[in-house]
C-alpha positions as CSV (number, residue, x, y, z in Angstrom):
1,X,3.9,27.5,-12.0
2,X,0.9,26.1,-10.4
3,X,1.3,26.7,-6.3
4,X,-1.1,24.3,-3.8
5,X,-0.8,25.6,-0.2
6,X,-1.8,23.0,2.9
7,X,-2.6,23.8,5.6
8,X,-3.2,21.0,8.4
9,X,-3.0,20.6,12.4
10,X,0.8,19.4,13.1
11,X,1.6,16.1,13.3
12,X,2.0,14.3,10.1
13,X,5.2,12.5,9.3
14,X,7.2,13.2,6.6
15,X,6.5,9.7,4.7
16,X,2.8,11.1,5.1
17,X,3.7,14.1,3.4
18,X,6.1,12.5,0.6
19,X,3.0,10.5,-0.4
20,X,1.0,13.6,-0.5
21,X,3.2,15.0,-2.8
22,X,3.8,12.5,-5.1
23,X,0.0,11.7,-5.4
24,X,-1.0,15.4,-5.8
25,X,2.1,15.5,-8.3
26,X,1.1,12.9,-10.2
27,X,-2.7,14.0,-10.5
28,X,-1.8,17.6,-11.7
29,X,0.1,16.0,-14.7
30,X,-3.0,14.0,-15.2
31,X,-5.3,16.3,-15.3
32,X,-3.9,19.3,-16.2
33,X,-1.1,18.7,-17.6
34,X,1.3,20.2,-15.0
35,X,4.8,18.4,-14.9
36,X,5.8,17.8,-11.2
37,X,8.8,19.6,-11.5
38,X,6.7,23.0,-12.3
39,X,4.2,22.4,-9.2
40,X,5.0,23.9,-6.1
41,X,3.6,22.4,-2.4
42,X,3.2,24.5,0.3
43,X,2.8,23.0,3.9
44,X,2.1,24.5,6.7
45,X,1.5,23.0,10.1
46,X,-0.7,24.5,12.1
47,X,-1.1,24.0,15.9
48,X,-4.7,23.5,17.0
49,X,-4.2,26.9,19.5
50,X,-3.7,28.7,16.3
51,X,-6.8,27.7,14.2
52,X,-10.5,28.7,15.1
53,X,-13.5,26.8,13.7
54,X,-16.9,26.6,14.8
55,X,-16.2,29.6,16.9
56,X,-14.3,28.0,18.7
57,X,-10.4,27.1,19.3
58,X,-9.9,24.2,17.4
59,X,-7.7,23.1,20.5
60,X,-10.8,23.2,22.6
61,X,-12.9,20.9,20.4
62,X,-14.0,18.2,22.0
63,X,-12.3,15.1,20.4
64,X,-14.5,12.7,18.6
């Protein structure tokens, strides 16, 4: 039982995130033969407090 794990600032929708699903279902059976209803998704929402990059708190990033 293949297991994908997401992890992503908050703030998606959950139609956003049934479309996720369904796409990443539907290429796993394509290319590798998984069927959807062996694949496990994993999301977790992060809040930008809670995730560093650049050395940085991705909260305190400037926004582009």
């Amino acid at each position: 039982m293949p297991v994908v794990q997401i992890y992503m600032y908050r703030g998606r929708t959950k139609e956003q995130k049934k479309e996720l699903v369904r796409r990443i279902a539907k290429d796993f059976a394509e290319v590798v033969n998984v069927k959807p209803e062996s694949l496990q998704i994993l999301f977790h929402d992060m809040d930008k407090e809670d995730w560093g990059t650049r050395g940085m708190l991705a909260s305190d990033l400037p926004t582009p």
